[in-house]
C-alpha positions as CSV (number, residue, x, y, z in Angstrom):
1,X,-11.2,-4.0,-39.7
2,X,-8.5,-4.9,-37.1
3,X,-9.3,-6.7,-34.2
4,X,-8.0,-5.0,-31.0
5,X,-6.5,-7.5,-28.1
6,X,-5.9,-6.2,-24.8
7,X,-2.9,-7.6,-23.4
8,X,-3.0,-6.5,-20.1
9,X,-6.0,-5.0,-17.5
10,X,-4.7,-3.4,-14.6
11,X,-7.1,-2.1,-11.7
12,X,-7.4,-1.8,-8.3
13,X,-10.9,-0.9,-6.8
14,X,-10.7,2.3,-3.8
15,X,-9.4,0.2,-0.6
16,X,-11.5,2.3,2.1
17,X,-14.1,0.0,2.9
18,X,-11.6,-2.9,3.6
19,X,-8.6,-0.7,5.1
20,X,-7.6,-1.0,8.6
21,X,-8.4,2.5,9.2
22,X,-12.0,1.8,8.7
23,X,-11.6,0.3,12.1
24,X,-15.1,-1.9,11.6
25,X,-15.8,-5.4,12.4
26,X,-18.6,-5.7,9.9
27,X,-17.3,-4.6,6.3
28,X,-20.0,-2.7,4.0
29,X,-19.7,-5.3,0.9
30,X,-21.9,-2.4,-0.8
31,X,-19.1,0.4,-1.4
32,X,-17.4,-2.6,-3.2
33,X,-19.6,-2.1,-6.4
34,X,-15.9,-0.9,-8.2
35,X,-14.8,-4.6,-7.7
36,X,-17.6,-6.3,-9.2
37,X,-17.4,-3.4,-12.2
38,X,-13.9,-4.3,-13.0
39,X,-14.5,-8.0,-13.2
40,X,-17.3,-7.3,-15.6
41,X,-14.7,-5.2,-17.7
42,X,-12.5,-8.6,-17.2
43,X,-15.3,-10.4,-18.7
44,X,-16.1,-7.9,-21.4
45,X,-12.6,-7.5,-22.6
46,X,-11.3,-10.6,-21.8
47,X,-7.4,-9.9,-21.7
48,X,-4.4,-11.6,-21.6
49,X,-2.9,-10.8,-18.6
50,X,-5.1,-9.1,-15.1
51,X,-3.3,-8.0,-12.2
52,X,-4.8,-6.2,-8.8
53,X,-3.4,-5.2,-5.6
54,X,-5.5,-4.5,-2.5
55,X,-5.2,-3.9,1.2
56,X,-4.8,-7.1,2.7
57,X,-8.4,-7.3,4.5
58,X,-9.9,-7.9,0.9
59,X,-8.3,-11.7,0.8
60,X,-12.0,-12.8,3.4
61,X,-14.6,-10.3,1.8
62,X,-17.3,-11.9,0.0
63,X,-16.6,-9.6,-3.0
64,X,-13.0,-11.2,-3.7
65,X,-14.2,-14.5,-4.0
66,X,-16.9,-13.3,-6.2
67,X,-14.1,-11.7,-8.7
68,X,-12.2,-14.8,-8.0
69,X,-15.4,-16.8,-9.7
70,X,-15.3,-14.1,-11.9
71,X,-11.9,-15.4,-13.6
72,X,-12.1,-19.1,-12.9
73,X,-15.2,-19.1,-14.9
74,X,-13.4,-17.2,-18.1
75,X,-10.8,-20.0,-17.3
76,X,-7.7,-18.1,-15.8
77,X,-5.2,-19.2,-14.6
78,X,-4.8,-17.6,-11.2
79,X,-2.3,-16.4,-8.4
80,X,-2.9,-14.7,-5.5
81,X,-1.4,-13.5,-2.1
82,X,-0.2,-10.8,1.0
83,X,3.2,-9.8,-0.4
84,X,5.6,-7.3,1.8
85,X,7.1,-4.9,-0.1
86,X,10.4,-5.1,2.3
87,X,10.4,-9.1,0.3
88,X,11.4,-7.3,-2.4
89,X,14.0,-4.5,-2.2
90,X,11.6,-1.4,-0.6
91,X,12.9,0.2,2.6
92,X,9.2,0.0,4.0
93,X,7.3,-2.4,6.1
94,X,3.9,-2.8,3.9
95,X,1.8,-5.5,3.1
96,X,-0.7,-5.7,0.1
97,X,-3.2,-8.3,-1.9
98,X,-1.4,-8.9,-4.8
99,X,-3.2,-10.9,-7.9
100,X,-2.3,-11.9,-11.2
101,X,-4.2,-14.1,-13.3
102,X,-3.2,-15.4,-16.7
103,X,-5.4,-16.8,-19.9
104,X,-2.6,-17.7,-21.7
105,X,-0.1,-19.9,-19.6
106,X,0.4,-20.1,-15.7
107,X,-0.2,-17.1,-13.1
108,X,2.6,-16.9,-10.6
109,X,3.7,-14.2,-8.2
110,X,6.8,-12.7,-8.3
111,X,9.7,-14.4,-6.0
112,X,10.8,-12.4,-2.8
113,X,14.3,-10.9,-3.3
114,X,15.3,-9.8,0.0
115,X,12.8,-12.4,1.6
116,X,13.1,-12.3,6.1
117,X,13.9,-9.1,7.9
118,X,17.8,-10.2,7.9
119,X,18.0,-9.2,4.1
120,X,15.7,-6.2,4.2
121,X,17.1,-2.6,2.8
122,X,17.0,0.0,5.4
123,X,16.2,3.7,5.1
124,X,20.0,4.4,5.7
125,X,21.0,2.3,2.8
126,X,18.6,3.9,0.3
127,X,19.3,7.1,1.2
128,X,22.5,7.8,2.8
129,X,24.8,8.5,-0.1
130,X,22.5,12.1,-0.7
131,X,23.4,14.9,0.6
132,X,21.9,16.7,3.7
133,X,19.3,18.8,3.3
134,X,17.8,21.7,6.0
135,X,13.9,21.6,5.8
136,X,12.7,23.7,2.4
137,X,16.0,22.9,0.9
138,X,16.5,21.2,-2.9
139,X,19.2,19.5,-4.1
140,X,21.3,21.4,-7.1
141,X,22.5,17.8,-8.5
142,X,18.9,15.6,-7.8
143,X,15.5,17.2,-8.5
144,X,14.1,14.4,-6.5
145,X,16.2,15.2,-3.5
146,X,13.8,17.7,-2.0
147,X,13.2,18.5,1.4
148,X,9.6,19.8,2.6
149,X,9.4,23.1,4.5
150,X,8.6,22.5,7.9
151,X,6.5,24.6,10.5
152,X,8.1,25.1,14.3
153,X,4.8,22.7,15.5
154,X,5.9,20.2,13.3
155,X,9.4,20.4,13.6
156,X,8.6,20.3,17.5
157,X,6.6,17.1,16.7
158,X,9.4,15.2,14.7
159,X,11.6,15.8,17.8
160,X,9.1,14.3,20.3
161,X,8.7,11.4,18.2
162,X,9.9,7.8,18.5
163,X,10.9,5.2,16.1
164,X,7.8,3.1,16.0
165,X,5.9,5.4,18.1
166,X,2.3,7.3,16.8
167,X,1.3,10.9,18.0
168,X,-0.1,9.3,21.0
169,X,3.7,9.6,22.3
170,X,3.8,13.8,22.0
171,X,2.5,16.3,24.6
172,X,-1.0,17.1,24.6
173,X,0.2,20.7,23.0
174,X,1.4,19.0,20.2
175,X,-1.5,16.4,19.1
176,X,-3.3,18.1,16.4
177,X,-6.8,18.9,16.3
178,X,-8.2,16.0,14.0
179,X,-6.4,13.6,16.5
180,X,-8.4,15.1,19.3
181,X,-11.8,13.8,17.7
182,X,-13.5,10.4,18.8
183,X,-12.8,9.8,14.9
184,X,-9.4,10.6,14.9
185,X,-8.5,8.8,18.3
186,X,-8.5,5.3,16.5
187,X,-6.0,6.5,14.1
188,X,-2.7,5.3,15.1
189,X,-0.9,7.6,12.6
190,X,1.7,8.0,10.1
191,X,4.5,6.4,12.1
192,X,2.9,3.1,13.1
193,X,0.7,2.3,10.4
194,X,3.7,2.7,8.2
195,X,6.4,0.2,10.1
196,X,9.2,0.6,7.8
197,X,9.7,4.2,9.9
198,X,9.8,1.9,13.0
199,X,12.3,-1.2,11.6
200,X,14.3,0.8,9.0
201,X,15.3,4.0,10.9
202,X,18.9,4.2,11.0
């Protein structure tokens, strides 16, 4: 019978509970069982390699440091840390918990290539070289190149918006119903949560 090695266990537990959006001083550790169940599967199939990304709130939460235990006591080498994705070539403002963690040699993330705002690629460079496309429109030469169809109300929306700006900057008649909610009034939206809309817009 052949042995089976795992080289590689990749996972990343539902971010909700640690998310900004939850908008909650106290975090529910409980909803975080997912964590704790992949650093049992770390222990059961003891790979290689492990890597995780998370929202950046789960670098202080109690069950973090408990996976981190997790792997220091099956002796892994470990590497952990908020990387933008801007660092490294993505014409988008986001931040994640990045980890890797290594059982056969050192863990170390990977090196910013496009590290500090001066070096960051814009929306205009990634995109400008495709053709223009009217709302509902496909491109003949690039599947990908695919413009959503757009309804008057949100087309009336995308004009009243500002780069940076949330949905708290459109006419009443144009804030939708979910934002109208006690709920919905903490959500900042689309547009601020993510920034690269605000520091990439050509």
């Amino acid at each position: 019978m052949v042995s089976r090695v795992i080289k590689l266990l990749a996972g990343c537990a539902p971010c909700q509970p640690f998310s900004s959006y939850a908008n909650t001083a106290k975090v529910d550790e409980t909803k975080w069982a997912l964590l704790l169940q992949f650093a049992r599967l770390v222990k059961e199939t003891k790979p290689d390699l492990v890597t995780m990304e998370n929202v950046p709130r789960l670098l202080t939460a109690r069950p973090f440091k408990k996976f981190l235990q997790t792997l220091t006591e099956e002796e892994y080498n470990i590497s952990y840390g908020v990387l933008n994705v801007a660092d490294y070539g993505a014409p988008q403002h986001r931040k994640r918990l990045v980890l890797m963690a290594s059982r056969i040699g050192p863990a170390q993330l990977p090196k910013p290539t496009h590290f500090g705002s001066k070096n960051w690629i814009s929306v205009r460079d990634s995109i400008s070289h495709l053709p223009f496309l009217d709302d509902g429109q496909q491109c003949d030469k690039d599947p990908l190149h695919v413009a959503s169809t757009l309804s008057s109300l949100n087309k009336k929306r995308i004009r009243a918006s500002r780069p940076g700006g949330t949905w708290r900057d459109w006419p009443a008649e144009l804030v939708a119903e979910c934002h109208k909610k006690e709920s919905g009034k903490r959500s900042p939206g689309y547009m601020e949560e993510w920034s690269g809309t605000n520091l990439h817009r050509p």
